[in-house]
N, CA, C and O atoms as a GROMACS GRO file, in nm:
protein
  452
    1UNK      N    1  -0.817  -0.450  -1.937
    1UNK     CA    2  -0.716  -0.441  -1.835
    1UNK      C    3  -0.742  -0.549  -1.731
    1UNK      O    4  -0.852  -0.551  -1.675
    2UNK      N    5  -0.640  -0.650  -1.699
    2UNK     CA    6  -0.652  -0.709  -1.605
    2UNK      C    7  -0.613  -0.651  -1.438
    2UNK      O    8  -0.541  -0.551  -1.435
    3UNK      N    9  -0.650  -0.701  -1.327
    3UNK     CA   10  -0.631  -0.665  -1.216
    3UNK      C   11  -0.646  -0.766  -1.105
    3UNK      O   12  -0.739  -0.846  -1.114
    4UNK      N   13  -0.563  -0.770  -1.000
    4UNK     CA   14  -0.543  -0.903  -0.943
    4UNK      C   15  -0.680  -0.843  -0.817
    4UNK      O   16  -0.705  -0.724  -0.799
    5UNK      N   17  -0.724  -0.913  -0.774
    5UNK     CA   18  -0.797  -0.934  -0.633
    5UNK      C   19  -0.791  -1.063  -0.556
    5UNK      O   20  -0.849  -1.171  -0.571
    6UNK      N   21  -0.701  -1.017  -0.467
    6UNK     CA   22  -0.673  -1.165  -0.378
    6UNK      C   23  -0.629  -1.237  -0.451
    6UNK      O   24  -0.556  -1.185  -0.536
    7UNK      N   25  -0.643  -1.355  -0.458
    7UNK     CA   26  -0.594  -1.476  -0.596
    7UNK      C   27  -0.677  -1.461  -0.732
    7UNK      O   28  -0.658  -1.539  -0.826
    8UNK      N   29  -0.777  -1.346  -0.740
    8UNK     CA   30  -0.806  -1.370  -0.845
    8UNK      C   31  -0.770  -1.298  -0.928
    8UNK      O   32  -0.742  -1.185  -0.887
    9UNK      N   33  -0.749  -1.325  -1.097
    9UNK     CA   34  -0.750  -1.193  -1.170
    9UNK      C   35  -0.844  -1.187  -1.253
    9UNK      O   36  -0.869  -1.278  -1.333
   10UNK      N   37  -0.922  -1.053  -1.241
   10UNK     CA   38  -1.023  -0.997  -1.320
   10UNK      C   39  -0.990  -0.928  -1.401
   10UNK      O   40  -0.882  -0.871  -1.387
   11UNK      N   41  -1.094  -0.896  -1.559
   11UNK     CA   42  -1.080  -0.840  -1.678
   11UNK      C   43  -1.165  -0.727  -1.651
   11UNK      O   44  -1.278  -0.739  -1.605
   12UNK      N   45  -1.115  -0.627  -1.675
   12UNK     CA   46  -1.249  -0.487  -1.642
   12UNK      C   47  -1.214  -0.454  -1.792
   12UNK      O   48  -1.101  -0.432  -1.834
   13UNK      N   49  -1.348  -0.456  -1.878
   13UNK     CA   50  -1.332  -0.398  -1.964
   13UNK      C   51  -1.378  -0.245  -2.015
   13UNK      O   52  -1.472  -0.199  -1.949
   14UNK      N   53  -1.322  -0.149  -2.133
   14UNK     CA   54  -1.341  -0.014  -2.146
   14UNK      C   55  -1.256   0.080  -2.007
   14UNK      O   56  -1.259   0.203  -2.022
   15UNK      N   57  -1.172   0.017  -1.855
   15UNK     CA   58  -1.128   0.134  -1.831
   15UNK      C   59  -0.960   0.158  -1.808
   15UNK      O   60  -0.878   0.068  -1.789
   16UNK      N   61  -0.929   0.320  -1.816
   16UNK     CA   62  -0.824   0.299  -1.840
   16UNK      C   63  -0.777   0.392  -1.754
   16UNK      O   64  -0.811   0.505  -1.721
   17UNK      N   65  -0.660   0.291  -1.715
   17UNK     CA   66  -0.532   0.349  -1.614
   17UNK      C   67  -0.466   0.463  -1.564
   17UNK      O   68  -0.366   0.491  -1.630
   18UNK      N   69  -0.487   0.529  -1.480
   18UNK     CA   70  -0.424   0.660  -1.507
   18UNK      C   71  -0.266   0.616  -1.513
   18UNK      O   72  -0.216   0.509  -1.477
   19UNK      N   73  -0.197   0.738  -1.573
   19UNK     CA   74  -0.063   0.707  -1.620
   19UNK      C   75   0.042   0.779  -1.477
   19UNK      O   76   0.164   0.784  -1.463
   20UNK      N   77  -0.043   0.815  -1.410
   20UNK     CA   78   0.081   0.844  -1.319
   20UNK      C   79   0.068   0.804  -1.155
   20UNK      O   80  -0.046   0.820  -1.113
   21UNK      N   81   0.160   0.758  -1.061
   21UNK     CA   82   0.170   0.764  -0.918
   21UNK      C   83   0.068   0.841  -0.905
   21UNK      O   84   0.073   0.936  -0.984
   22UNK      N   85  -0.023   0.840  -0.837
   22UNK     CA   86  -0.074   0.899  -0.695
   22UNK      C   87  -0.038   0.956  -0.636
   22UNK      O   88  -0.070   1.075  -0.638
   23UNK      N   89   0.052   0.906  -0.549
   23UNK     CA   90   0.114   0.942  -0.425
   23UNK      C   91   0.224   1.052  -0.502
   23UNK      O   92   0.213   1.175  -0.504
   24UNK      N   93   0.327   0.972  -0.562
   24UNK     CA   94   0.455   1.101  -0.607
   24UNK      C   95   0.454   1.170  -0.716
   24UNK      O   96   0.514   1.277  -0.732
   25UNK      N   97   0.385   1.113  -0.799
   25UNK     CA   98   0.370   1.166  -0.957
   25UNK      C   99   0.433   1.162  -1.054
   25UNK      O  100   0.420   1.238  -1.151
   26UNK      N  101   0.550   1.027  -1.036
   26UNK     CA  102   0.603   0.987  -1.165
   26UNK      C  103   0.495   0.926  -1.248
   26UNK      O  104   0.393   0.868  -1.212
   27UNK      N  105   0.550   0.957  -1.390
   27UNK     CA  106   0.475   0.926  -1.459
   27UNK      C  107   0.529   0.804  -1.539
   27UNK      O  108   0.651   0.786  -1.541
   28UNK      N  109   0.445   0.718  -1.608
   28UNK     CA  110   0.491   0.574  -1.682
   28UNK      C  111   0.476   0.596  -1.801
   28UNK      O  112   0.398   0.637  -1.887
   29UNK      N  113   0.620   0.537  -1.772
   29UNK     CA  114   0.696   0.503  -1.922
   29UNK      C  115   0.852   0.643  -1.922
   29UNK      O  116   0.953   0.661  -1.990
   30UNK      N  117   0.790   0.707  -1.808
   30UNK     CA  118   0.900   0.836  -1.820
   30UNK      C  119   0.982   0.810  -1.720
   30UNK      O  120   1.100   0.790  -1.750
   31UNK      N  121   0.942   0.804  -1.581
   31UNK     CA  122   0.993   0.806  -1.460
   31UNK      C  123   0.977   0.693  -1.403
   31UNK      O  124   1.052   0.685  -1.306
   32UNK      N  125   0.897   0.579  -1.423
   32UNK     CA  126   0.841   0.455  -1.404
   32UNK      C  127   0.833   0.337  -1.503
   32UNK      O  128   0.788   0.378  -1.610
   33UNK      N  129   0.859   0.218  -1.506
   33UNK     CA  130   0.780   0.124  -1.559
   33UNK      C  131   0.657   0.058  -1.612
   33UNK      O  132   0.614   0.014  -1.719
   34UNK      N  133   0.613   0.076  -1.458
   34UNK     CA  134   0.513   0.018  -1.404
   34UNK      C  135   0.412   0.040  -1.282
   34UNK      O  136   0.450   0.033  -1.165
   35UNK      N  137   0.295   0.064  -1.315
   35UNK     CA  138   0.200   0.101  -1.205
   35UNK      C  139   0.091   0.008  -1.179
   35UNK      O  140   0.022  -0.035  -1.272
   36UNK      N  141   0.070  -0.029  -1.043
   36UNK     CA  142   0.010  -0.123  -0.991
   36UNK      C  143  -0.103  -0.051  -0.920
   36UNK      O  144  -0.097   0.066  -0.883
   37UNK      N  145  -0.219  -0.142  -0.902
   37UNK     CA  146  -0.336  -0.114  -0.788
   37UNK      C  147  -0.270  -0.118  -0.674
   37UNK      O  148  -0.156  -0.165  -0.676
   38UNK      N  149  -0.317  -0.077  -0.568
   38UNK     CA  150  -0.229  -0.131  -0.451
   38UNK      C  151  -0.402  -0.120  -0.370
   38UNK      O  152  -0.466  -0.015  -0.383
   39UNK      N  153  -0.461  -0.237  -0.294
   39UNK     CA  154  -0.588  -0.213  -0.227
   39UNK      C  155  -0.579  -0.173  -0.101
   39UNK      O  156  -0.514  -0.251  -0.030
   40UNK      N  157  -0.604  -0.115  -0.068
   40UNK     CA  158  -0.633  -0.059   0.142
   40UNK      C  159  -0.676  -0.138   0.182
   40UNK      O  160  -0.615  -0.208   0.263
   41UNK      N  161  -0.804  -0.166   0.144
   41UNK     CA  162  -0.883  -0.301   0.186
   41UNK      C  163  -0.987  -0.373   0.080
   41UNK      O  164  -1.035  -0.334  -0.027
   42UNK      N  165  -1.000  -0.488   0.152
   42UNK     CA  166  -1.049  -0.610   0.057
   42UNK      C  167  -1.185  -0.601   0.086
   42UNK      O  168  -1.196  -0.673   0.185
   43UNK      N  169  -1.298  -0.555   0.060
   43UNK     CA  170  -1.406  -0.563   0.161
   43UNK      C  171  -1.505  -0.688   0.060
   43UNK      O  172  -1.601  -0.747   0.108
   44UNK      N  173  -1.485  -0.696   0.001
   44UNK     CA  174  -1.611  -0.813  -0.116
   44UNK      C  175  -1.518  -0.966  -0.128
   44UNK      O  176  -1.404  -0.981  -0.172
   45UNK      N  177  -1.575  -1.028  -0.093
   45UNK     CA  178  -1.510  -1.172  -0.159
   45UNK      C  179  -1.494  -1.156  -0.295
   45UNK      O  180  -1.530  -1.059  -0.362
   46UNK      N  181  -1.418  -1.298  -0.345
   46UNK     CA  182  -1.372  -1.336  -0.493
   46UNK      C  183  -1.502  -1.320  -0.543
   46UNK      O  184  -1.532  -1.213  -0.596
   47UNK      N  185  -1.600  -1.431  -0.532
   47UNK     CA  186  -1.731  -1.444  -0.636
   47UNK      C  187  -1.797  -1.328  -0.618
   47UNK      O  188  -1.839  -1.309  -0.732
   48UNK      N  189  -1.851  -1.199  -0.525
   48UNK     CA  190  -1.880  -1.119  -0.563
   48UNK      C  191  -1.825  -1.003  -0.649
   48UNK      O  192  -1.903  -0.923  -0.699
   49UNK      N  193  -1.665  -0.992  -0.669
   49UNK     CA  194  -1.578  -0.967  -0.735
   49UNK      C  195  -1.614  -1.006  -0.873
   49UNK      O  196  -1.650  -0.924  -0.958
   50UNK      N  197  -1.600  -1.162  -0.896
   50UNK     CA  198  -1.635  -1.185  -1.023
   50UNK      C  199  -1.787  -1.161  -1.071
   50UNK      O  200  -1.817  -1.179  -1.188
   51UNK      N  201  -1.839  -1.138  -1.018
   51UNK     CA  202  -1.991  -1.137  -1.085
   51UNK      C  203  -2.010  -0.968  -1.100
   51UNK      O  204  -2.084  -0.923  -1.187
   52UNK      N  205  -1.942  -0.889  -1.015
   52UNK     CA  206  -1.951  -0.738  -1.061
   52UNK      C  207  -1.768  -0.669  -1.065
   52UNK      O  208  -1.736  -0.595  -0.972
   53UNK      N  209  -1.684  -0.695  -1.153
   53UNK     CA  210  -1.568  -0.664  -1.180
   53UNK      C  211  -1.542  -0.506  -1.112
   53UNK      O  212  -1.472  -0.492  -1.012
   54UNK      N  213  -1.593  -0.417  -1.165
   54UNK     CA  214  -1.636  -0.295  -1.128
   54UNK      C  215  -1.539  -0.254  -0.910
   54UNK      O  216  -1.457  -0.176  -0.860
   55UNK      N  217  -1.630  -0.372  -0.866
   55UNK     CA  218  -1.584  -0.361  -0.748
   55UNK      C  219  -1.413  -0.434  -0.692
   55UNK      O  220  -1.358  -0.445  -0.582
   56UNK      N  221  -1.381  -0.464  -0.813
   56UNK     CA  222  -1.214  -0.451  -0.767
   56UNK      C  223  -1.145  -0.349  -0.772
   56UNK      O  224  -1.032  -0.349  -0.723
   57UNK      N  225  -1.202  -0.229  -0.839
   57UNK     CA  226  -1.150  -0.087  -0.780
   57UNK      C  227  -1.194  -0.005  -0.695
   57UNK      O  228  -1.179   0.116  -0.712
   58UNK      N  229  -1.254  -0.055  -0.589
   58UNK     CA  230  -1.278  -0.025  -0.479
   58UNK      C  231  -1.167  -0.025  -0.401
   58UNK      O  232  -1.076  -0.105  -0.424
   59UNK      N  233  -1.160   0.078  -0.287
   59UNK     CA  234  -1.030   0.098  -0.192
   59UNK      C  235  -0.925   0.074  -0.275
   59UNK      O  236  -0.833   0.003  -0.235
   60UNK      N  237  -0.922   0.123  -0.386
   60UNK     CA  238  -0.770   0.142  -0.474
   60UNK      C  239  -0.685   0.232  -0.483
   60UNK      O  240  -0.745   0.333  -0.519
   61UNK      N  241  -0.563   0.255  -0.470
   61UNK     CA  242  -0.509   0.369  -0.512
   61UNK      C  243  -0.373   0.312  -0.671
   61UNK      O  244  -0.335   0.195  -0.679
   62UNK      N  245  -0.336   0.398  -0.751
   62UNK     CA  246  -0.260   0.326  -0.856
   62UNK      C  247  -0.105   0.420  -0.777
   62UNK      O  248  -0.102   0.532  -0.727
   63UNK      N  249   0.009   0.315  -0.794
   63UNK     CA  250   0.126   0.311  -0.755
   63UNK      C  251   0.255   0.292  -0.828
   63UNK      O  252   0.288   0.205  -0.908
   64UNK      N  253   0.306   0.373  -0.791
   64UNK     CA  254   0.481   0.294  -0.869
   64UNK      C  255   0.479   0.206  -0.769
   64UNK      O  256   0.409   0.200  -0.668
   65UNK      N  257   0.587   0.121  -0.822
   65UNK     CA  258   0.661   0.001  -0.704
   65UNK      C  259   0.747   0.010  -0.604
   65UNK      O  260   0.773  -0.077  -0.521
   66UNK      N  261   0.820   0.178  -0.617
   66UNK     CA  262   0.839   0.186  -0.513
   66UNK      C  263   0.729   0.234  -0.383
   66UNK      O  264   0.736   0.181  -0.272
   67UNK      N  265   0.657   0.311  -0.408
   67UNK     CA  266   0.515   0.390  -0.325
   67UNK      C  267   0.453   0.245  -0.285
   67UNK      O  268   0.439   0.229  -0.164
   68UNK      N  269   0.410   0.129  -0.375
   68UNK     CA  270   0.370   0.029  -0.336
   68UNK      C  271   0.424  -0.064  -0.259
   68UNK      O  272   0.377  -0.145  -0.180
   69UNK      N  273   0.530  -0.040  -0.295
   69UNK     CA  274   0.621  -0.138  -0.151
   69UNK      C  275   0.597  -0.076  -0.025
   69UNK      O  276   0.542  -0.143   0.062
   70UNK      N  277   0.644   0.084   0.007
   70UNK     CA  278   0.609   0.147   0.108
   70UNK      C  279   0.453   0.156   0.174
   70UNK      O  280   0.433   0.145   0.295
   71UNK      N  281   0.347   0.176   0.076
   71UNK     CA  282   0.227   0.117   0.106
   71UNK      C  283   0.186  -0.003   0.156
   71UNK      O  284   0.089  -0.008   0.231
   72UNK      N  285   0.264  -0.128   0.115
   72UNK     CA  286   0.260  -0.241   0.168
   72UNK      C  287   0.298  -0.276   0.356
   72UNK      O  288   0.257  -0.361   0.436
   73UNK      N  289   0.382  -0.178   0.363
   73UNK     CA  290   0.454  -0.207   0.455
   73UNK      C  291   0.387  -0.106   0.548
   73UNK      O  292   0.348  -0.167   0.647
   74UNK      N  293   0.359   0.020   0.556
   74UNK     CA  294   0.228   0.077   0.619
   74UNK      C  295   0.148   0.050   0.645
   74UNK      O  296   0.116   0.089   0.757
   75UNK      N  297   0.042  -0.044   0.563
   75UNK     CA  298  -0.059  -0.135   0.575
   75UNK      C  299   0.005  -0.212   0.663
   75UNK      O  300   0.007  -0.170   0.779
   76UNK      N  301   0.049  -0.298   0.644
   76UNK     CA  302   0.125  -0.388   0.770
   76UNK      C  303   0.138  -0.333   0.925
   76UNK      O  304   0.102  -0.393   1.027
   77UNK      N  305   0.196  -0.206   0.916
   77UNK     CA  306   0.234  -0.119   1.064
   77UNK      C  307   0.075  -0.135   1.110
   77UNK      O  308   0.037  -0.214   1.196
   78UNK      N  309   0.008  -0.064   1.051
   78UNK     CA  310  -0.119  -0.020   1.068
   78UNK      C  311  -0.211  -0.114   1.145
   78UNK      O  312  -0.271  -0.099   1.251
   79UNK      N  313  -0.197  -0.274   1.009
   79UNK     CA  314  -0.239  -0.402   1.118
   79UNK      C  315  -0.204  -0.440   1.225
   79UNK      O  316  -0.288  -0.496   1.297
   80UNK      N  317  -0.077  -0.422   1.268
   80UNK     CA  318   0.008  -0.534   1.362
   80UNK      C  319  -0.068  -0.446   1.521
   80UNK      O  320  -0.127  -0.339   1.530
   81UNK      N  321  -0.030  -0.556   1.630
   81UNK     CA  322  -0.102  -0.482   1.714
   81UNK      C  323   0.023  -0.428   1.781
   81UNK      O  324   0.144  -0.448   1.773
   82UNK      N  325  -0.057  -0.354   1.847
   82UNK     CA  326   0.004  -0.200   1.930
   82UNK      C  327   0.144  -0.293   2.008
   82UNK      O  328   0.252  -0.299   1.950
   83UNK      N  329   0.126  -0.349   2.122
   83UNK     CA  330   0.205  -0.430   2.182
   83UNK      C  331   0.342  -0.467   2.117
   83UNK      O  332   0.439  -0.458   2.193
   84UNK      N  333   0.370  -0.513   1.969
   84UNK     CA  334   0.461  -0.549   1.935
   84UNK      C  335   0.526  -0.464   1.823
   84UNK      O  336   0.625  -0.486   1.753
   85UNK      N  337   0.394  -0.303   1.834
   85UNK     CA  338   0.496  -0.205   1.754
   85UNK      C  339   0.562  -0.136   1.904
   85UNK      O  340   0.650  -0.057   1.868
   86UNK      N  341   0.556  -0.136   1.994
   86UNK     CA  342   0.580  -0.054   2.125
   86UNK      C  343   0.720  -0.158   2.135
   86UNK      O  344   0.829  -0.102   2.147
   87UNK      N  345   0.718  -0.265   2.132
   87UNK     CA  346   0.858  -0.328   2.125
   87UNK      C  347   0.944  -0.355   2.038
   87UNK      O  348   1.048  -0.414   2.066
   88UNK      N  349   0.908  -0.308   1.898
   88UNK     CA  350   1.008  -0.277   1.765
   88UNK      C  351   1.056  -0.150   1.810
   88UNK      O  352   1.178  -0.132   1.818
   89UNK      N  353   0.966  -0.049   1.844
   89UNK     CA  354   0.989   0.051   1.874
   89UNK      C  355   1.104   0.104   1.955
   89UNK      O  356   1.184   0.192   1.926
   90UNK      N  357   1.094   0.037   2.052
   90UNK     CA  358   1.159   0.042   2.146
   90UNK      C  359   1.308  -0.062   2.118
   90UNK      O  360   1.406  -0.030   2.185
   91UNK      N  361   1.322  -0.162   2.038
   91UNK     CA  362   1.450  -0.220   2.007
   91UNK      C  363   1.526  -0.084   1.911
   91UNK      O  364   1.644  -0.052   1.922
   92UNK      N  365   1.415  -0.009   1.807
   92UNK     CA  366   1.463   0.088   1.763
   92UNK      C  367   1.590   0.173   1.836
   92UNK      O  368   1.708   0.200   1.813
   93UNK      N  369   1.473   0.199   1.957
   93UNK     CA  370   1.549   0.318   2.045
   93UNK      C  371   1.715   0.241   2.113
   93UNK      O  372   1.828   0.288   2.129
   94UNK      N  373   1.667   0.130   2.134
   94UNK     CA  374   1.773   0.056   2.228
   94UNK      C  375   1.931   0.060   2.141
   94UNK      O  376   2.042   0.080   2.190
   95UNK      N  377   1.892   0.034   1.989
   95UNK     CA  378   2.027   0.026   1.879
   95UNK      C  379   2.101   0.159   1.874
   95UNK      O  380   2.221   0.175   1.856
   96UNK      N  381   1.983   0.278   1.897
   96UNK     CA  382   2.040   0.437   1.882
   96UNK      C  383   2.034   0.442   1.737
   96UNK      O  384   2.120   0.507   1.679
   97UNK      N  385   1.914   0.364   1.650
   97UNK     CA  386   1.890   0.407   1.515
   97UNK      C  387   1.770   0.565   1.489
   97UNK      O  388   1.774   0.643   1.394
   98UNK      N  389   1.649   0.570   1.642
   98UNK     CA  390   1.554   0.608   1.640
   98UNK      C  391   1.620   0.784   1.608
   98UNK      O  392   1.551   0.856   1.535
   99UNK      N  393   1.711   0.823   1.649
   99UNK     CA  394   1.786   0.958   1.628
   99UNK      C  395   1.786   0.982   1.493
   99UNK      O  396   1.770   1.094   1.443
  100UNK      N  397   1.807   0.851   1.418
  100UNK     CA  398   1.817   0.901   1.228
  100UNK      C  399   1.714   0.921   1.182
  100UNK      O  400   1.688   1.013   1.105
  101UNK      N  401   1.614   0.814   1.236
  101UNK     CA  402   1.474   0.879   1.163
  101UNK      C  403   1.388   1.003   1.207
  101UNK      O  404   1.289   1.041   1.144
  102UNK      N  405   1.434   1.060   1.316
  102UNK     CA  406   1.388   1.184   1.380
  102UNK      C  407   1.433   1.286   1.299
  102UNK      O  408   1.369   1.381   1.254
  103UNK      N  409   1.572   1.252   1.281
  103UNK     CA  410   1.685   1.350   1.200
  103UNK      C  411   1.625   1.388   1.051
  103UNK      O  412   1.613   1.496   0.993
  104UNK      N  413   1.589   1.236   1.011
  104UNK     CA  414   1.479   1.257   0.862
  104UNK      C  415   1.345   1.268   0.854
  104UNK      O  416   1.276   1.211   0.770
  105UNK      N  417   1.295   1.367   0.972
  105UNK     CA  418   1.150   1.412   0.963
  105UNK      C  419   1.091   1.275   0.992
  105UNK      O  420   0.971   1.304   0.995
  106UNK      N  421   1.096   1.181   1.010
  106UNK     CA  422   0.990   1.068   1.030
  106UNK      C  423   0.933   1.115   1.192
  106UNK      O  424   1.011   1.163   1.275
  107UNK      N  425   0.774   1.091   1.222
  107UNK     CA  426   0.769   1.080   1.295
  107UNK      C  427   0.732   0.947   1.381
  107UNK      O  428   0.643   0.871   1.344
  108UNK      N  429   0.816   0.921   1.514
  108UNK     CA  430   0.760   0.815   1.548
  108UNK      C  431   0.694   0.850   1.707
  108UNK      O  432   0.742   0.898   1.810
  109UNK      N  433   0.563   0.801   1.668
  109UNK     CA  434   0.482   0.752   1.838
  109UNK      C  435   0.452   0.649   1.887
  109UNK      O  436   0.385   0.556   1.844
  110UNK      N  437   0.516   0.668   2.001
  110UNK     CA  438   0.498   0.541   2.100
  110UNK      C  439   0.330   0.463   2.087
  110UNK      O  440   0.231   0.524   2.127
  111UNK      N  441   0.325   0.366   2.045
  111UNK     CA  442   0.180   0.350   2.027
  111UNK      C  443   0.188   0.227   2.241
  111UNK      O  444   0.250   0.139   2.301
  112UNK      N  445   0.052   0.342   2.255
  112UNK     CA  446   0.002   0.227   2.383
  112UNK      C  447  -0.116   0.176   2.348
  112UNK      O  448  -0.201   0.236   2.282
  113UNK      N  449  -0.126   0.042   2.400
  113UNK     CA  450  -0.284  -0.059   2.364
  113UNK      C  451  -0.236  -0.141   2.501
  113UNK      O  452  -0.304  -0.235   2.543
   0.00000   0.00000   0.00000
């Protein structure tokens, strides 16, 4: 099985994939295509990567593409700093969109930094 890390792609050989989302629990080939690694975090460089493969499934979770897009974009929230989610936030509120996502259980908090 190959697996991307950063720019690289590594061969892990003998392991195998689980067949379903994580997160929702479609399963592949039934409800899905395709399931991807999706990493939380990168903590090892490339060459220690390549010299022990093993550690590109570290901080992994396996994903459909949709869960992984949404994961992507969480990760992102998560990075960005406080300051310029407090002013998305707040353009939110200004359009009168922030009522729909309240309406659909999302919760949103004012982040202060």
């Amino acid at each position: 099985m190959k697996i991307k890390y950063r720019r690289a792609t590594i061969e892990i050989k003998n392991f195998i994939k689980p067949n379903k989302c994580e997160c929702c629990g479609k399963e592949l080939g039934k409800e899905c295509k395709k399931l991807d690694f999706h990493h939380w975090k990168y903590a090892y460089n490339t060459e220690e990567v390549r010299k022990n493969h093993l550690l590109a499934l570290n901080n992994t979770t396996i994903l459909c593409f949709r869960c992984h897009q949404i994961a992507n974009a969480l990760k992102k929230i998560i990075e960005t700093d406080g300051q310029i989610l407090n002013k998305l936030l707040n353009l939110i509120d200004k359009h009168g969109d922030i009522e729909r996502y309240k309406k659909e259980g999302v919760n949103i908090i004012m982040v202060k930094k």
